[in-house]
Backbone as JSON Lines, residues from 0, in Angstrom:
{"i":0,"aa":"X","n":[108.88,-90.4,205.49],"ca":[109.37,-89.35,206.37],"c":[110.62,-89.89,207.06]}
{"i":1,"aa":"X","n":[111.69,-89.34,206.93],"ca":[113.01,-89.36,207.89],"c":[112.89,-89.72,209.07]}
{"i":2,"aa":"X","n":[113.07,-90.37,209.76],"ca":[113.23,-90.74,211.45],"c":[113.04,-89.57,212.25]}
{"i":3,"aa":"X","n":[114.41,-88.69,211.81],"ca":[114.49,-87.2,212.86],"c":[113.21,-86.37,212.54]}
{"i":4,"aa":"X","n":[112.76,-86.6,211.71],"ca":[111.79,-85.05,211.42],"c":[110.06,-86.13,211.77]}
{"i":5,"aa":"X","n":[110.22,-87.54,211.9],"ca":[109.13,-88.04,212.42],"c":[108.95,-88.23,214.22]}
{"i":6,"aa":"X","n":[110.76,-88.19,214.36],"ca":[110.4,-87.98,216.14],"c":[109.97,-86.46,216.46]}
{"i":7,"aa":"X","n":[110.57,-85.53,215.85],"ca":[110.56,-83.99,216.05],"c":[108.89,-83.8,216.01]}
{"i":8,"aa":"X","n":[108.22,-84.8,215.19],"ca":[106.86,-84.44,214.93],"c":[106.02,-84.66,216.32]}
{"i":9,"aa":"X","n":[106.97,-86.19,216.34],"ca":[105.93,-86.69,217.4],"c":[106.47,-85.92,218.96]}
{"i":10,"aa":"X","n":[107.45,-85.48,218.79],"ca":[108.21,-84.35,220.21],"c":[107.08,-83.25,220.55]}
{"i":11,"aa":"X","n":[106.68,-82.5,218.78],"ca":[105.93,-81.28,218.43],"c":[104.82,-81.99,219.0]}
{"i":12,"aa":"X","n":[103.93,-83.22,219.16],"ca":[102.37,-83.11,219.13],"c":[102.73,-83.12,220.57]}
{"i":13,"aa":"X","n":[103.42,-83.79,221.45],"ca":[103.61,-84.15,222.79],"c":[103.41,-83.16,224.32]}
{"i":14,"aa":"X","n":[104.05,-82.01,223.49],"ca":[104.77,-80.91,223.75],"c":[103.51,-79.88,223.76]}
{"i":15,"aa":"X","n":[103.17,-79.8,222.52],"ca":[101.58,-78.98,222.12],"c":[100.68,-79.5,223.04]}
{"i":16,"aa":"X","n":[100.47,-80.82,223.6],"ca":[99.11,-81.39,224.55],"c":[99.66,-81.01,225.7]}
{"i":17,"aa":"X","n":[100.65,-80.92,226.29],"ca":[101.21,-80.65,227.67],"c":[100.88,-79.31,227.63]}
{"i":18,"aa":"X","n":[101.44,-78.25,226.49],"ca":[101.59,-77.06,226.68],"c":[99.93,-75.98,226.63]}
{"i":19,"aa":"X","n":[99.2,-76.85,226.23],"ca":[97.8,-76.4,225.36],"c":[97.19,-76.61,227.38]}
{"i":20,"aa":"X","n":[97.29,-77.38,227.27],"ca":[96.6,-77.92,228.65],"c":[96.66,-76.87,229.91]}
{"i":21,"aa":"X","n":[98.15,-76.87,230.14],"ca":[98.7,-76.1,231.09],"c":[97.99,-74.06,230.73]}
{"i":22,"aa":"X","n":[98.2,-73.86,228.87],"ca":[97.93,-72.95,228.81],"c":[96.37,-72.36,229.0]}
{"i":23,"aa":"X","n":[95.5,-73.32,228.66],"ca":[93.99,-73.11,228.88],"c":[93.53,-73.62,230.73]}
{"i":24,"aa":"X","n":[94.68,-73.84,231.04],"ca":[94.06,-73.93,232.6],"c":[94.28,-72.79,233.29]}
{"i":25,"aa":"X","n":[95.77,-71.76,232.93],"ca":[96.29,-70.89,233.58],"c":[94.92,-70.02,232.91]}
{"i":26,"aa":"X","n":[94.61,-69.61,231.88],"ca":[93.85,-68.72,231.13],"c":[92.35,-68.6,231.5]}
{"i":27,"aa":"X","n":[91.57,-69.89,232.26],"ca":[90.5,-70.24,232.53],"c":[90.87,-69.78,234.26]}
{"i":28,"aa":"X","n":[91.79,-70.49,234.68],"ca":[91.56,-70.61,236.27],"c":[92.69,-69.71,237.16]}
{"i":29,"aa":"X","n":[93.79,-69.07,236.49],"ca":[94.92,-68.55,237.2],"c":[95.83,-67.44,236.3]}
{"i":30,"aa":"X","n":[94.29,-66.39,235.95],"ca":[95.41,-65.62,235.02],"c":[96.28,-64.84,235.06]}
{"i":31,"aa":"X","n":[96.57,-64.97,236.8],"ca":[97.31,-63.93,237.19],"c":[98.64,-64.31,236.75]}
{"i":32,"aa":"X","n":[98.91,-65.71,236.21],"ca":[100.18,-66.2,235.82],"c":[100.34,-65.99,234.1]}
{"i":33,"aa":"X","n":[99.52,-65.87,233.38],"ca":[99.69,-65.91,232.04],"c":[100.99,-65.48,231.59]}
{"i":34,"aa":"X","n":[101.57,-63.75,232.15],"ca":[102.66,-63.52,231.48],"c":[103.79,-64.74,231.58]}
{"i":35,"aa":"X","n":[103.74,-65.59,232.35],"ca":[104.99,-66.46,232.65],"c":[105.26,-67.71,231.68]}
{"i":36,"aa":"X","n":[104.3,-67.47,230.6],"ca":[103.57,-68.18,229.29],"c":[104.43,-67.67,228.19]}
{"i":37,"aa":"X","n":[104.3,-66.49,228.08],"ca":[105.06,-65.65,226.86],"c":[106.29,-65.19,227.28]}
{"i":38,"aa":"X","n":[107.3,-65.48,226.17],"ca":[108.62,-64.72,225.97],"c":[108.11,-62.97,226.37]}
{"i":39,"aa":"X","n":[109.43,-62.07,226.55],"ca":[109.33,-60.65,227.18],"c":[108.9,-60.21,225.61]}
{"i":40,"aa":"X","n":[109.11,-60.23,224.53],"ca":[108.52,-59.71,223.45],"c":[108.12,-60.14,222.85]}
{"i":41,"aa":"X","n":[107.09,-61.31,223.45],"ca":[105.57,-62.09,222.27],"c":[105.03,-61.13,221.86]}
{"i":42,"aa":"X","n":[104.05,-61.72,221.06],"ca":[103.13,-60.81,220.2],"c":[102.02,-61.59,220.44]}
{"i":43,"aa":"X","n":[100.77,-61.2,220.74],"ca":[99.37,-61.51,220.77],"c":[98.66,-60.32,219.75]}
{"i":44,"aa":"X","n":[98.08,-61.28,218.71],"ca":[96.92,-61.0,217.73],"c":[95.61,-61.37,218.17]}
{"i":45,"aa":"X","n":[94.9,-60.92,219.18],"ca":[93.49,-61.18,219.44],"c":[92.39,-60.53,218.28]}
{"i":46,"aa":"X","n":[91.22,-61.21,217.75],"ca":[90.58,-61.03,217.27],"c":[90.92,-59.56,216.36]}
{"i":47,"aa":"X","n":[91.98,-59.56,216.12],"ca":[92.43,-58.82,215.21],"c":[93.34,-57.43,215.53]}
{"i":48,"aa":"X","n":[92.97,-57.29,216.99],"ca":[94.25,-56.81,217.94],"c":[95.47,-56.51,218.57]}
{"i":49,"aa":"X","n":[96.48,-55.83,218.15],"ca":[97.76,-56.24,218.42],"c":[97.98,-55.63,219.49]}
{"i":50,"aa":"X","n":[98.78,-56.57,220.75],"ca":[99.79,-56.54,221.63],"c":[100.79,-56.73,221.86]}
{"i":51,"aa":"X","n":[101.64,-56.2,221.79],"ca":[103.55,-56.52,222.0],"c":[103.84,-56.54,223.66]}
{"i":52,"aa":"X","n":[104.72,-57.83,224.24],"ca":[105.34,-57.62,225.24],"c":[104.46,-58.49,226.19]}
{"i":53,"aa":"X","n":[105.19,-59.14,226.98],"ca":[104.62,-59.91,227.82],"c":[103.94,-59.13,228.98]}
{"i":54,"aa":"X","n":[103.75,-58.26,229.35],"ca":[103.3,-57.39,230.53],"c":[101.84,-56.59,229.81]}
{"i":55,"aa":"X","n":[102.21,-56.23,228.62],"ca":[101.27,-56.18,227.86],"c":[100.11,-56.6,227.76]}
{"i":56,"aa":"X","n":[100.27,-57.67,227.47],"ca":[99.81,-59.21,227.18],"c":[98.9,-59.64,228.33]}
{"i":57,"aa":"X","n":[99.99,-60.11,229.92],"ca":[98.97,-60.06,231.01],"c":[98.27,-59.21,231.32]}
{"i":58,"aa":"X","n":[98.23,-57.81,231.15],"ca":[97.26,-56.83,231.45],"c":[96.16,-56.96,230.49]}
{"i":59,"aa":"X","n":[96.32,-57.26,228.87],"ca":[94.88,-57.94,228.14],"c":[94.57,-58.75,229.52]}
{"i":60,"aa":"X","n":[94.85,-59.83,229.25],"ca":[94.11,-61.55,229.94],"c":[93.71,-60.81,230.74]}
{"i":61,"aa":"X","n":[93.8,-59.92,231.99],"ca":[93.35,-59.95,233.07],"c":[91.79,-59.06,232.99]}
{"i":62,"aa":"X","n":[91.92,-58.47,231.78],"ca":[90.79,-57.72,231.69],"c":[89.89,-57.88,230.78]}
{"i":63,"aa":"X","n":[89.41,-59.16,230.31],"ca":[88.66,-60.03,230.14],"c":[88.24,-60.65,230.85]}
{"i":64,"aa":"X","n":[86.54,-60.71,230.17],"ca":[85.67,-61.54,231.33],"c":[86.28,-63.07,231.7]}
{"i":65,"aa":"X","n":[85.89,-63.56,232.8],"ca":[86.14,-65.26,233.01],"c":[85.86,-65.87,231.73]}
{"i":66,"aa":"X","n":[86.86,-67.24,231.5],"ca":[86.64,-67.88,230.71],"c":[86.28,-69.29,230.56]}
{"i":67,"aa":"X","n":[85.93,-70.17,229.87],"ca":[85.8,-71.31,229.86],"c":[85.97,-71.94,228.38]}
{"i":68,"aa":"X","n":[87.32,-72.37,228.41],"ca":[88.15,-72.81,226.7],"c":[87.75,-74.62,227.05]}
{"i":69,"aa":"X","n":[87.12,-75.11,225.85],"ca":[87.36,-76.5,225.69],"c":[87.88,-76.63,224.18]}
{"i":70,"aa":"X","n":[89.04,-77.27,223.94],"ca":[89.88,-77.69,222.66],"c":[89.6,-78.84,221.73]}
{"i":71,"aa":"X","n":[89.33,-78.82,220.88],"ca":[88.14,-79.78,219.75],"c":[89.3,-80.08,219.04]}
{"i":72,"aa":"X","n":[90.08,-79.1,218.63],"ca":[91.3,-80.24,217.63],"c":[92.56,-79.4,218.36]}
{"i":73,"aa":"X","n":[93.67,-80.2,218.16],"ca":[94.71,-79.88,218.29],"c":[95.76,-80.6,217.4]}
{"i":74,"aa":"X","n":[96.91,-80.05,216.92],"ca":[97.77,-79.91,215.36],"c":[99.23,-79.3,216.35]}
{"i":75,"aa":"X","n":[100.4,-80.03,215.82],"ca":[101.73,-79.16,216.18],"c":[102.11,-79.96,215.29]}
{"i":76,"aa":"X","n":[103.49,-79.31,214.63],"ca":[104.59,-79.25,214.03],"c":[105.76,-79.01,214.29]}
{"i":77,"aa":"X","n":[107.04,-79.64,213.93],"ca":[108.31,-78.73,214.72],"c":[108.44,-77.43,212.94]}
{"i":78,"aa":"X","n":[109.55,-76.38,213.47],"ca":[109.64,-75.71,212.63],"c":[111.5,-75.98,212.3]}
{"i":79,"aa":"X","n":[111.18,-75.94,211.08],"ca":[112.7,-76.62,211.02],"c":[113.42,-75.83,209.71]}
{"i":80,"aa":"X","n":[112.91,-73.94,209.56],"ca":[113.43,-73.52,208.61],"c":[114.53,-72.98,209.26]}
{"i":81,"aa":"X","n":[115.41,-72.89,208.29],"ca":[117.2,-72.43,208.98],"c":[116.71,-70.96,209.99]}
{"i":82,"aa":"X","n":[116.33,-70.32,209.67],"ca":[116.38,-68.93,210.83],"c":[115.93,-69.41,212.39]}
{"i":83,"aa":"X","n":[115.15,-70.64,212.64],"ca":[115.13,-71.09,213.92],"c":[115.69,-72.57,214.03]}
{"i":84,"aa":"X","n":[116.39,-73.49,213.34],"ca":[116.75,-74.49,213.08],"c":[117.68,-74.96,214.38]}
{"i":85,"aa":"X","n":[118.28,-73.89,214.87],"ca":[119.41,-74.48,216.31],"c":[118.07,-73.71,217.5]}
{"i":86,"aa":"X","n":[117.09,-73.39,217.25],"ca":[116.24,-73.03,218.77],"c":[115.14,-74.08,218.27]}
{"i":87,"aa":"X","n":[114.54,-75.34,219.41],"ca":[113.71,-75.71,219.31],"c":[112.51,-74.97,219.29]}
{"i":88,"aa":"X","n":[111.74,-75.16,218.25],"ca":[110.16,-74.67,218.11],"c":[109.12,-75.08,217.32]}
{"i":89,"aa":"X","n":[108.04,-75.03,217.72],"ca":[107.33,-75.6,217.35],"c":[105.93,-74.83,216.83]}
{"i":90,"aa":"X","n":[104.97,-75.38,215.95],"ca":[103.91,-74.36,215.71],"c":[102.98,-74.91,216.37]}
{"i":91,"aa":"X","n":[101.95,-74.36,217.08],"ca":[100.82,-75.44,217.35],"c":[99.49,-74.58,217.05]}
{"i":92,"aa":"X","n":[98.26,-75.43,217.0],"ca":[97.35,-74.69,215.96],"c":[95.74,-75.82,217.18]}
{"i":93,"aa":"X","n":[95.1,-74.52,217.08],"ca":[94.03,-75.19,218.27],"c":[92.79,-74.69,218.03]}
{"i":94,"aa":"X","n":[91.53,-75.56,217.99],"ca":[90.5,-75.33,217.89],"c":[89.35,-75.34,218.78]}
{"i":95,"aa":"X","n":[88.35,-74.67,219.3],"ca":[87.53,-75.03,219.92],"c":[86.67,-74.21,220.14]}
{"i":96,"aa":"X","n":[85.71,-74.29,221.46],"ca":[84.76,-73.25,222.31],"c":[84.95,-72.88,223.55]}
{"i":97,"aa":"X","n":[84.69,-71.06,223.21],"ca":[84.71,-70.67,224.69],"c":[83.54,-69.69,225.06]}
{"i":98,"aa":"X","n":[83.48,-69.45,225.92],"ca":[82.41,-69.42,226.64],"c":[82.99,-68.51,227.64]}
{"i":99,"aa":"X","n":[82.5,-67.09,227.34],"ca":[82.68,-65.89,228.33],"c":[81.49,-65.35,229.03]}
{"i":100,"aa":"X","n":[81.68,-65.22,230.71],"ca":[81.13,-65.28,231.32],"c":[79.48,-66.19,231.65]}
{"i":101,"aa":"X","n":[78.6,-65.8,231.4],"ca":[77.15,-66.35,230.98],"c":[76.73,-66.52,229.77]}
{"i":102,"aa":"X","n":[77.48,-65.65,228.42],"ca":[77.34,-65.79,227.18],"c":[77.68,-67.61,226.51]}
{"i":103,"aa":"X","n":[76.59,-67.33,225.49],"ca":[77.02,-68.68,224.8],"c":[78.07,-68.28,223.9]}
{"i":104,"aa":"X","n":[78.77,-70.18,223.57],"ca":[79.64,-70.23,223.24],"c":[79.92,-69.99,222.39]}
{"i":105,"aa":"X","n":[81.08,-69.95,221.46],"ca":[81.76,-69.27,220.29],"c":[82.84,-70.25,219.94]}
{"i":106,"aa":"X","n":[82.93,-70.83,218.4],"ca":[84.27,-71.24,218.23],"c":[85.1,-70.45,218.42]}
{"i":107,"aa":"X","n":[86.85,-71.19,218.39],"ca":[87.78,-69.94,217.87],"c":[88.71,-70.75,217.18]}
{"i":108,"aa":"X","n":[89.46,-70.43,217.15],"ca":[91.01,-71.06,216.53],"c":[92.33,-69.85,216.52]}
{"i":109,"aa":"X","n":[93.1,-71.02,217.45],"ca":[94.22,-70.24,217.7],"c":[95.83,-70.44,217.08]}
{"i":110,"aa":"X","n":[96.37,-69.74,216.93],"ca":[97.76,-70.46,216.89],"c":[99.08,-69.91,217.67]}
{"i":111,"aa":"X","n":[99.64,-70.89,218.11],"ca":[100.84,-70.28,218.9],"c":[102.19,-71.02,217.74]}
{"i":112,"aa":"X","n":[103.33,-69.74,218.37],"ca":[104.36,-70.81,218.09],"c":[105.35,-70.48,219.03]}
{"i":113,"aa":"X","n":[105.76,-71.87,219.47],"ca":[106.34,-71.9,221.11],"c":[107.94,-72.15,221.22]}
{"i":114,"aa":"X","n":[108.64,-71.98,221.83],"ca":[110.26,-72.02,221.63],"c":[110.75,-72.41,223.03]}
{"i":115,"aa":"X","n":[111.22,-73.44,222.7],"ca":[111.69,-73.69,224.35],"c":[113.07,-73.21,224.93]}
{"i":116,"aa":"X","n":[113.29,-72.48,225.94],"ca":[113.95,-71.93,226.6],"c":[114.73,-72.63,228.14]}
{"i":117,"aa":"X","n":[115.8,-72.92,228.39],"ca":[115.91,-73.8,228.78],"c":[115.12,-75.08,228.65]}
{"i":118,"aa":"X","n":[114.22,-75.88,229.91],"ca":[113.59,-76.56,230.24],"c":[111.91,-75.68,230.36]}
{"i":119,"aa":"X","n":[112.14,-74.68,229.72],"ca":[110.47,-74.1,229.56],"c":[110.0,-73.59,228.03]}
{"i":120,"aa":"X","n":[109.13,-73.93,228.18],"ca":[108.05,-73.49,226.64],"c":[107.61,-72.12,226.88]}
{"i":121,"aa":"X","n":[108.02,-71.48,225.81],"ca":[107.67,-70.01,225.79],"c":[107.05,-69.78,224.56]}
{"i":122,"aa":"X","n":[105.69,-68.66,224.68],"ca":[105.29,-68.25,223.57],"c":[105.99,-66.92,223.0]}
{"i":123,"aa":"X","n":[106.21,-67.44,221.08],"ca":[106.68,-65.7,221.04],"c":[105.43,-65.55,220.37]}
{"i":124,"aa":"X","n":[104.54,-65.85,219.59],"ca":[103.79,-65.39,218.76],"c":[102.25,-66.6,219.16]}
{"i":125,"aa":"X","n":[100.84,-65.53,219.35],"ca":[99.8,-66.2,219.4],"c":[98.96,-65.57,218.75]}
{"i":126,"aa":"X","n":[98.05,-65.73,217.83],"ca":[96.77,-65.75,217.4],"c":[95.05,-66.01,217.7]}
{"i":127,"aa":"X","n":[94.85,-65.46,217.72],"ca":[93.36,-66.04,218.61],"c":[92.16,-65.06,218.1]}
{"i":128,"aa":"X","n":[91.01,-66.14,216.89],"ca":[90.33,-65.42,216.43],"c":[89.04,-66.44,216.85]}
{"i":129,"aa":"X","n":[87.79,-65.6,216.82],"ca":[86.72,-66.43,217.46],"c":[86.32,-66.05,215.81]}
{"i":130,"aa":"X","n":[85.23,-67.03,215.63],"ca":[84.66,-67.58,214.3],"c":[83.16,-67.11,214.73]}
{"i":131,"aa":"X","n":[83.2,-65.92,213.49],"ca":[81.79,-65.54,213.59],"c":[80.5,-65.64,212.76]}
{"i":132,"aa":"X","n":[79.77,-66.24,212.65],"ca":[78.76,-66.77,211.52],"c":[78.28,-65.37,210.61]}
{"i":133,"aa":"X","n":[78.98,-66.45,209.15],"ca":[78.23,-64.96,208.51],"c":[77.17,-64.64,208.14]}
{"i":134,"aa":"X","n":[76.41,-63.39,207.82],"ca":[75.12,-63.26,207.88],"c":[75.13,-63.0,206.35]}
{"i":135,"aa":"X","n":[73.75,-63.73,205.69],"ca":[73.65,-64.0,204.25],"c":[72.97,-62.37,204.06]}
């Protein structure tokens, strides 16, 4: 692997643990901030759901029960195809359990991909599907 595209990697995992962290704390403990997470025209795919628009977006989060996200794997990448090649971004890809309200837990797996804007990480695009056991 090239130097640049092995620091970019290791920039991408760095970046993903700071940003994963910050994002499952606002989401668990302060969701009145979420929109300040997403670009003005992210896209959120919940469990198969589409939302456009960051205002959007915080009005989902807020109307969902309390949460409780713990992250089992975490994966980033930088993205380095020419259509975003001069905007830093990155993919990041997250696994784990959450746990709404008194209900037991549920895997999920999510994916964002994040673009930094000035000195801030913005989401344009997230994914978020909970993993449901199939029945034989």
């Amino acid at each position: 692997m090239d130097e640049d595209l092995r620091a970019k990697s290791d920039q991408a995992c760095r970046t993903a643990e700071e940003f994963t962290k910050l994002y499952y704390e606002s989401l668990d403990k302060r969701r009145y901030l979420m929109s300040r997470l997403y670009m003005d025209s992210a896209i959120l795919i919940w469990n198969g759901n589409g939302i456009e628009g960051k205002d959007k977006i915080q009005h989902f989060w807020t109307e969902l029960p309390a949460s409780d996200h713990t992250v089992i794997t975490l994966d980033a990448q930088p993205v380095t195809v020419p259509a975003v090649a001069n905007q830093l971004t990155f993919l990041v890809k997250i696994s784990g359990q959450v746990r709404y309200h008194e209900k037991s837990a549920k895997t999920f797996n999510q994916n964002f991909l994040i673009t930094a804007l000035g000195d801030k990480w913005k989401i344009v695009s997230d994914c978020f599907r909970t993993q449901e056991a199939l029945e034989s």
